[in-house]
N, C-alpha and C positions, 0 to 999 in steps of 0.2 A: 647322548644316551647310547652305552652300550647295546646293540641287538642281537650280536651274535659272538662266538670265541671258538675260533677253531679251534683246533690239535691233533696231534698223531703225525703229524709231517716227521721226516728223516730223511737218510741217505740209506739208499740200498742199492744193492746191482742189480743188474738185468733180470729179468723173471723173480724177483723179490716181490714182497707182499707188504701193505699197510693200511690201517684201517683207521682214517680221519672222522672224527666227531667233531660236531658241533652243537654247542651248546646255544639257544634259542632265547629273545623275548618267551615268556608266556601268554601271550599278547598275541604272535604274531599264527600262530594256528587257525585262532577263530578268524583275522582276517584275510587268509588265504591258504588255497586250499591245494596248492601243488606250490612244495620246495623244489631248489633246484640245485644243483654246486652245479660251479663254473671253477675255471682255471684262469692263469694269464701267465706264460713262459715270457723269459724275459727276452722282452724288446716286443712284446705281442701285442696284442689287445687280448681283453678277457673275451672268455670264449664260454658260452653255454658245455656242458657235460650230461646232466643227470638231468631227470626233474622225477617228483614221486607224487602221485595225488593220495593224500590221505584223508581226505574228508567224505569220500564215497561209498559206500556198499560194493564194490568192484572186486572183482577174482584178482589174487596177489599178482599172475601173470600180465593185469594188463594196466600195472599201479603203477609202473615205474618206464619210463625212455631213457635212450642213453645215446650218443653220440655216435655212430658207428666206428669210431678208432676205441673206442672203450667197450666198448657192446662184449658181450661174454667174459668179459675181465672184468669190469666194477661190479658191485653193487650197490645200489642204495638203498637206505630205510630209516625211516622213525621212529622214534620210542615215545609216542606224547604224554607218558607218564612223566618223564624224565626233561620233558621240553626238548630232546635233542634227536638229530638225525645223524646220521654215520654215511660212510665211503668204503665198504670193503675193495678194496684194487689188488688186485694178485696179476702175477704173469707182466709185470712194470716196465717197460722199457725207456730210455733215453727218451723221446719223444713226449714223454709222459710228467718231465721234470716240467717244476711250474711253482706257484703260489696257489691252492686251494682257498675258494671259499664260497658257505655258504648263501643262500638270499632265496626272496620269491622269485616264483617266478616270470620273468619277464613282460611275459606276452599274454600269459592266463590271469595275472596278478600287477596290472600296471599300476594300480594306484598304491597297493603296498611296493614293490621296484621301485617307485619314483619317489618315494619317503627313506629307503631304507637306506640307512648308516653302515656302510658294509664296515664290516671287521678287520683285524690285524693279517688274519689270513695263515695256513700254513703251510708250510714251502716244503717240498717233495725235491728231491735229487737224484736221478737216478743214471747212474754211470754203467758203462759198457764192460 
């Protein structure tokens, strides 16, 4: 069962911008209640990024975490009309190239993380 489908990945250079969506279960909102994207550079292991709670009454400033190597350069956000959530990333450096993808999240959402089918993933490249 498909759950998710990234997109938006590319090749850009340094200080380039792109903005990854992901396309969602409609399922997967009502069971949890903070998405998250993660990465994985290769030879890595995946790595936490983002997470966003959207199922709260919360001030938009205190909705979303981010990794401190990304902190003021991504953003995240949802559109639960549309089932899907996005990756704004601007200011992109080498460091940043990887496999994007979305999921619950891990730690607030263990029993959706431990069911979920991650996706094809989309790959970012980002050259000097």
């Amino acid at each position: 069962q498909v759950q998710s489908v990234e997109s938006g990945g590319g090749s850009v250079q340094t200080g380039g911008s792109l903005t990854l969506s992901c396309v969602l279960d409609k399922s997967i909102f009502a069971r949890c209640g903070v998405m998250s994207w993660y990465r994985q550079a290769p030879g890595k292991e995946r790595q936490w990024i983002s997470s966003i709670r959207h199922s709260a009454p919360i001030p938009p400033s205190e909705r979303a975490t981010y990794i401190d190597s990304v902190k003021d350069r991504f953003t995240i956000s949802t559109d639960k009309t549309k089932n899907m959530m996005s990756l704004q990333m601007n200011n992109l450096n080498p460091e940043d190239t990887a496999a994007y993808f979305c999921a619950p999240n891990r730690d607030l959402c263990p029993a959706a993380f431990s069911a979920w089918t991650w996706g094809q993933g989309t790959r970012v490249t980002v050259s000097s």
